[in-house]
VEXRO-931336 format. One record per residue: residue number from 0; x negated, y, z of N, C-alpha, C in turn; residue in three letters; chain. Coordinates in Angstrom, 1 decimal. Layout:
[NUM [X Y Z] [X Y Z] [X Y Z] 'Ala' 'A']
...
***
This chain:
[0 [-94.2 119.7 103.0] [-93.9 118.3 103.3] [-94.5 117.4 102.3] 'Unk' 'A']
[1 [-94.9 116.2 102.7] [-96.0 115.5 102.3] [-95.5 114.1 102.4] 'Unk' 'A']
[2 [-95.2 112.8 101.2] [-94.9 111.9 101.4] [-95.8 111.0 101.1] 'Unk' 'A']
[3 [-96.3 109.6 102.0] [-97.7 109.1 100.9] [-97.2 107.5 101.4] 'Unk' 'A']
[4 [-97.6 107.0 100.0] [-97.4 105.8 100.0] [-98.9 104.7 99.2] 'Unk' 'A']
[5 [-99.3 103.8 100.3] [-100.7 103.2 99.5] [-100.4 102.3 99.4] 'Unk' 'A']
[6 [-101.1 101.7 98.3] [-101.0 100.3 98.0] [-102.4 99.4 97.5] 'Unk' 'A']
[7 [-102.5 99.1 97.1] [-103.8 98.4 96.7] [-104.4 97.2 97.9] 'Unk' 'A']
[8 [-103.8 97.0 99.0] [-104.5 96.0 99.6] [-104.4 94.9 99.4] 'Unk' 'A']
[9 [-104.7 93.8 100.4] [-105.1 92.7 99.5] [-106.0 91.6 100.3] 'Unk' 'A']
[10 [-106.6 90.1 100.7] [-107.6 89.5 100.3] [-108.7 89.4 99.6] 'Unk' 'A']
[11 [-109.8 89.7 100.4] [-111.1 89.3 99.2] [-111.8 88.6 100.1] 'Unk' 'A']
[12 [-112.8 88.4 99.6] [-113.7 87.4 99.9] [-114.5 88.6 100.5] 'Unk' 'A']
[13 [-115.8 88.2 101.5] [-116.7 88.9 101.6] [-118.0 89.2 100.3] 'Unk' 'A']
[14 [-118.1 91.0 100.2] [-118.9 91.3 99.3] [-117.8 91.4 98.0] 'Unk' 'A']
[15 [-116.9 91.3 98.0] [-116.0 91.7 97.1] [-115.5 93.0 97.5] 'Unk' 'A']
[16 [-114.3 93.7 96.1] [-114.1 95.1 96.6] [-112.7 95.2 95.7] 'Unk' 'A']
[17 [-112.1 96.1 96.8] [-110.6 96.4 96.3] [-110.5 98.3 96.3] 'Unk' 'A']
[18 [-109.6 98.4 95.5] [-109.6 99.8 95.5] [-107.6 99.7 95.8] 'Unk' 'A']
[19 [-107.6 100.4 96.4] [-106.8 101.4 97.7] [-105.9 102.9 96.9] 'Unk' 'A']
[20 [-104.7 102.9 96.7] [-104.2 103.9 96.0] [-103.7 104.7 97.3] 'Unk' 'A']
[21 [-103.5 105.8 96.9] [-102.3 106.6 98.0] [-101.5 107.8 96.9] 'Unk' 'A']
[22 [-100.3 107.5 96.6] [-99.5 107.9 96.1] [-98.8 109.0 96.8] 'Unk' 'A']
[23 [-99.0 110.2 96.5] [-98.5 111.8 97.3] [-97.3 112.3 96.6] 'Unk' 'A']
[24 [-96.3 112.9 97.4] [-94.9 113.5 96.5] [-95.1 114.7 97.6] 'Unk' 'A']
[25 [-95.0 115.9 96.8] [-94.9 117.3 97.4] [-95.7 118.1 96.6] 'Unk' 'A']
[26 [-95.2 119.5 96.3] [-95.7 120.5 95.6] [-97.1 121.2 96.2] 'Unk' 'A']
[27 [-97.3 120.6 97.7] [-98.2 121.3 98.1] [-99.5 120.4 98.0] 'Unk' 'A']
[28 [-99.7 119.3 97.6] [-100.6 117.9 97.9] [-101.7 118.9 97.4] 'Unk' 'A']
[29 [-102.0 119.6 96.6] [-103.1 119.9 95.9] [-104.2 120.7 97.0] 'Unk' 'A']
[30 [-103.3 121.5 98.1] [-104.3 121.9 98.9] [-104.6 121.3 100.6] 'Unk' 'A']
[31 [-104.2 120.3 100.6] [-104.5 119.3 101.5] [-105.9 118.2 101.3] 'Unk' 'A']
[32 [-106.0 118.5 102.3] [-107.2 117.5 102.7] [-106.6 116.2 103.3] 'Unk' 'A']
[33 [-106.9 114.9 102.7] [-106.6 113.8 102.3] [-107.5 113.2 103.2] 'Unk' 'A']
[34 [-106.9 112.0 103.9] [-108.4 111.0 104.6] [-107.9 109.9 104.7] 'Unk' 'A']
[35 [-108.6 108.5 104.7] [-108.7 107.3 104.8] [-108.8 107.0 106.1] 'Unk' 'A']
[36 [-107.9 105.9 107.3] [-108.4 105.7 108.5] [-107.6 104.3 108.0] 'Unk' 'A']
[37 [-108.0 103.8 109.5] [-107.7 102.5 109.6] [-107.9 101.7 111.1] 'Unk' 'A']
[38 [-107.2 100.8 111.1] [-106.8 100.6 112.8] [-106.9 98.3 112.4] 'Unk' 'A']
[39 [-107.7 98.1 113.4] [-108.1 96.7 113.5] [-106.6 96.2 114.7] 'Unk' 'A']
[40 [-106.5 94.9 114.7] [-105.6 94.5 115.8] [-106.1 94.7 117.5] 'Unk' 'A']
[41 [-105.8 95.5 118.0] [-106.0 96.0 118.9] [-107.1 96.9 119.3] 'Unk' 'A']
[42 [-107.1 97.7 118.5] [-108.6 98.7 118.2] [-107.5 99.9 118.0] 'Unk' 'A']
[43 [-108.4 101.1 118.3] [-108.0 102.3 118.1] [-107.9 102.8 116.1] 'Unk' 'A']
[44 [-107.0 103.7 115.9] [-107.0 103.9 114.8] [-108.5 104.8 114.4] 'Unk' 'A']
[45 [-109.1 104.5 113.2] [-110.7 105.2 113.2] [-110.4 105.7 111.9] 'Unk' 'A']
[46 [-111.1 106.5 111.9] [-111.7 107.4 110.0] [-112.7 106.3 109.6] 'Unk' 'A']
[47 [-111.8 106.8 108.3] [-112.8 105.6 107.6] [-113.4 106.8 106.6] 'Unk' 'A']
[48 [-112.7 108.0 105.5] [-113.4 108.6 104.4] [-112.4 109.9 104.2] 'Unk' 'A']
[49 [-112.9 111.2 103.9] [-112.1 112.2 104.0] [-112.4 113.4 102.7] 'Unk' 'A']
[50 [-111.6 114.0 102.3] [-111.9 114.6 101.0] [-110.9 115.8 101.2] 'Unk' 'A']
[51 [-111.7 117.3 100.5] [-111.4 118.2 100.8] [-110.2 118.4 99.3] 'Unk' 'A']
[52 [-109.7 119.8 99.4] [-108.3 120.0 98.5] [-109.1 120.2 96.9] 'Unk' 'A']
[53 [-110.5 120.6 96.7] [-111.0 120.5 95.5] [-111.6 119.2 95.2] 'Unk' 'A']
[54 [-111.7 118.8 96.0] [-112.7 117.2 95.7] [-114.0 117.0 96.1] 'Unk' 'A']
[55 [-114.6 118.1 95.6] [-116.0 117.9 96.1] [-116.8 117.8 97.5] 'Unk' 'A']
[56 [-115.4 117.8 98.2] [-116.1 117.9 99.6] [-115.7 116.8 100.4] 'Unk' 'A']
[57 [-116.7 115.8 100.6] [-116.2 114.4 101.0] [-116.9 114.0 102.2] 'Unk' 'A']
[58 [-116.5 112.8 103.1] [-117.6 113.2 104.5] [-117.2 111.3 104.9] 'Unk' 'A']
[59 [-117.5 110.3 105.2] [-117.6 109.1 105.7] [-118.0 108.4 106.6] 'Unk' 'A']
[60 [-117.3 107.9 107.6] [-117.8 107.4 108.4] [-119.2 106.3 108.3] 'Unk' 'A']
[61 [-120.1 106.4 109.4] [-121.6 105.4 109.4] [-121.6 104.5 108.5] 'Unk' 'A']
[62 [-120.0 103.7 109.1] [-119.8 102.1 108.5] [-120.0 101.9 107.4] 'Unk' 'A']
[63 [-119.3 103.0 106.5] [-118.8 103.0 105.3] [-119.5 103.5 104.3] 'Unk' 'A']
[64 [-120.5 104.0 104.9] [-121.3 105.3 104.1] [-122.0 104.6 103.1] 'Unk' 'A']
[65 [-122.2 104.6 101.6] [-123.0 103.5 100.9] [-122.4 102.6 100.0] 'Unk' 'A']
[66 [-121.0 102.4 100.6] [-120.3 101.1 100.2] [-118.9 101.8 99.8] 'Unk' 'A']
[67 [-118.4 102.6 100.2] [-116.7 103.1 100.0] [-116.6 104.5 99.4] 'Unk' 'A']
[68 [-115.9 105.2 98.1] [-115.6 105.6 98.0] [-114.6 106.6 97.1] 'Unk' 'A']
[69 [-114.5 107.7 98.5] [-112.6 108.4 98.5] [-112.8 109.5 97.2] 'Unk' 'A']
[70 [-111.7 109.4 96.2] [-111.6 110.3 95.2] [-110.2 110.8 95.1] 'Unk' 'A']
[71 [-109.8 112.0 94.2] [-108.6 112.1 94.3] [-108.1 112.8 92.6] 'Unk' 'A']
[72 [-107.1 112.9 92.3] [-106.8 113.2 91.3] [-105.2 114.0 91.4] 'Unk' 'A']
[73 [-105.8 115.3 91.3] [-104.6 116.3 91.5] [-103.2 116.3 91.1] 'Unk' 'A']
[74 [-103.6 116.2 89.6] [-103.1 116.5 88.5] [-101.5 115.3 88.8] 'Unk' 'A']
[75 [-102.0 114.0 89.1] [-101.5 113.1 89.3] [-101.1 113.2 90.5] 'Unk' 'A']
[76 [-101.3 113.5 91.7] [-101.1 113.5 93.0] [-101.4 112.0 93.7] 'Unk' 'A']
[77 [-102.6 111.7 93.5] [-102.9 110.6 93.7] [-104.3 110.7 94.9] 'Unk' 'A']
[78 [-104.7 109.5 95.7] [-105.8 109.6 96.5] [-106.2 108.2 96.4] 'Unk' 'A']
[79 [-107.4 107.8 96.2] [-107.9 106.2 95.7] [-109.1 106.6 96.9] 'Unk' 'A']
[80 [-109.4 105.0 97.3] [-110.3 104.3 98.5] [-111.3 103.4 97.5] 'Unk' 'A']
[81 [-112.4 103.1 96.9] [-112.5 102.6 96.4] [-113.8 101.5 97.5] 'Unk' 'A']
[82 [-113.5 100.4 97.6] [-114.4 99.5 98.5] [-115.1 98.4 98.0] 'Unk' 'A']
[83 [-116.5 98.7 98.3] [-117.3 98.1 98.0] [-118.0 97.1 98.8] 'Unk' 'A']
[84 [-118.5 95.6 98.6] [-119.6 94.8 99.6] [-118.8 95.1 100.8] 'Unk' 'A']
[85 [-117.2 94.1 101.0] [-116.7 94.4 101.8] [-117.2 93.6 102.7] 'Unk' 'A']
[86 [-117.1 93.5 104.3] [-117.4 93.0 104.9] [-116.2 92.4 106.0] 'Unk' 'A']
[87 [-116.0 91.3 106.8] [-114.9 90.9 107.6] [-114.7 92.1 108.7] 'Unk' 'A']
[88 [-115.6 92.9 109.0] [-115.1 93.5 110.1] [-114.4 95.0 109.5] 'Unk' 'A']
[89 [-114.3 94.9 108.0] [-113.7 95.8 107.5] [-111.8 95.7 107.7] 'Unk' 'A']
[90 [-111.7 94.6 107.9] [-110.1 94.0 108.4] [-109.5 94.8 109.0] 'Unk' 'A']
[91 [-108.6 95.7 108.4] [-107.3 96.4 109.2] [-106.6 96.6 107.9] 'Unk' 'A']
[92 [-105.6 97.6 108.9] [-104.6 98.5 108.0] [-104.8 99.8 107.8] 'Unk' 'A']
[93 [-105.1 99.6 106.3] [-105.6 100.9 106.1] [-104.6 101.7 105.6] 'Unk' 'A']
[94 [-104.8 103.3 106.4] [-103.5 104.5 106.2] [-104.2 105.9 105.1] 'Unk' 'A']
[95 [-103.3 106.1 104.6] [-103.6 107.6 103.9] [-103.4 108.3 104.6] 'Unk' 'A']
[96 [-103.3 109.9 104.8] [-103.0 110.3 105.7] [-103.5 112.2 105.2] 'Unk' 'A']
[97 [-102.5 113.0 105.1] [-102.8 114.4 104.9] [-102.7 115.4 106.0] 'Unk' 'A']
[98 [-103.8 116.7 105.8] [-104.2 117.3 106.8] [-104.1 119.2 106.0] 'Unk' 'A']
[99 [-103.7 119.9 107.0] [-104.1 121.3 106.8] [-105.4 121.8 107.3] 'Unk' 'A']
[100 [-106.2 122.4 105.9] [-107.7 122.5 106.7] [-108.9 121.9 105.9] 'Unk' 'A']
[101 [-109.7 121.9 107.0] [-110.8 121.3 105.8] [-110.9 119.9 106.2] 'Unk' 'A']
[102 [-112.1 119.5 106.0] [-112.2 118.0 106.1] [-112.7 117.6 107.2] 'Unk' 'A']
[103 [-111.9 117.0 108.3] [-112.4 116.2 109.4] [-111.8 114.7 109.6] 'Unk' 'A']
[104 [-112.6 114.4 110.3] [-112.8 113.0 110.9] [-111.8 112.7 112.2] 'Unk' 'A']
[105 [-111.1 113.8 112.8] [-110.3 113.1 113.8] [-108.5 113.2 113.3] 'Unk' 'A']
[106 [-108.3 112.1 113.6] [-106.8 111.5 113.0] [-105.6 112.6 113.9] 'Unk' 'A']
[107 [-106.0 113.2 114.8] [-104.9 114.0 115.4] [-104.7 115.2 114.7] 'Unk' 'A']
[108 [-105.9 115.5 113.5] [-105.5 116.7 113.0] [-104.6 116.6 111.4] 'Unk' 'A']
[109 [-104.5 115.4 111.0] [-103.5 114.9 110.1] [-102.0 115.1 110.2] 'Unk' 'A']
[110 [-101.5 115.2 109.7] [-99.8 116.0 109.9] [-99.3 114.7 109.3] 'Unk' 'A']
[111 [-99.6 114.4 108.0] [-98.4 113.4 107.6] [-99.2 111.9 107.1] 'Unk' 'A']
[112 [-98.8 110.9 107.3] [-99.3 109.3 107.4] [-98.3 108.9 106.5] 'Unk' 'A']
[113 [-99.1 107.7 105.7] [-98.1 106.5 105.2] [-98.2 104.9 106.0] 'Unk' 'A']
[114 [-97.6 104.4 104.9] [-96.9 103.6 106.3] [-98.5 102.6 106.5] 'Unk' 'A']
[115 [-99.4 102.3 105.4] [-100.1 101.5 105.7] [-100.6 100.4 104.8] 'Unk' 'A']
[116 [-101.7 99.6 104.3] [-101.6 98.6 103.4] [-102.6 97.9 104.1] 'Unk' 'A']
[117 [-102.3 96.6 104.1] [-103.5 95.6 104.8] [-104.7 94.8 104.0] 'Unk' 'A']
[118 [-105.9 95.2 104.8] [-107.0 94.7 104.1] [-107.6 93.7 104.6] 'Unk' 'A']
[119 [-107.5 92.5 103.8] [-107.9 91.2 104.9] [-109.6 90.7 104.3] 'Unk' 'A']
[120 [-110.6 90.2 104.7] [-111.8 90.0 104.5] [-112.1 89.0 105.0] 'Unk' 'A']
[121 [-112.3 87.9 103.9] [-113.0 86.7 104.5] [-113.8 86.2 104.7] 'Unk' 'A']
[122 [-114.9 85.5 105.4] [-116.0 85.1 105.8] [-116.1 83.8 104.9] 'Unk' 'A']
***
């Protein structure tokens, strides 16, 4: 069992950048693969950035590839989003979200979600 709570959202301006925590409680967090999605107002929920149970194995969506990135810190039980040269169409709510397995991109293979933190971007 897997508890996650993020925080770090926020307002910025466009081309500004916020970094994105996800706070994990469970003995097992260390071998979960961790990912970043996020869901616009009336858009399907998407992957945004995904990271395997050692770290080194990370995978990002097109949008994001360049500009965002997912790290994690075991020891701590921690998962950070770090976003860069944000843009307005980057505006949702962004989720943490843990998985058994390795690292993918589709949100149905995620077992446990938090509640969410909103990232607003302005023109």
């Amino acid at each position: 069992q897997v508890q996650l709570v993020e925080s770090g959202g926020g307002l910025v301006q466009t081309g500004g950048s916020l970094r994105l925590s996800c706070a994990a409680s469970g003995r097992a967090f260390t071998y979960y693969t961790m990912g970043w999605f996020r869901q616009a107002p009336g858009k399907e929920r998407e992957f945004v950035a995904t990271i395997g149970w050692i770290g080194g194995n990370t995978d990002y969506a097109d949008s994001v590839k360049g500009r965002f990135t997912i790290s994690r810190d075991n020891a701590n039980l921690m998962v950070y989003l770090q976003m860069n040269n944000l843009k307005p169409e980057d505006t949702a709510v962004y989720y943490c979200a843990a998985a058994v397995g390795r690292p993918v991109p589709d949100p149905k293979v995620y077992d446990y979600w938090g509640q969410g933190t909103q990232v607003t971007v302005s023109s």
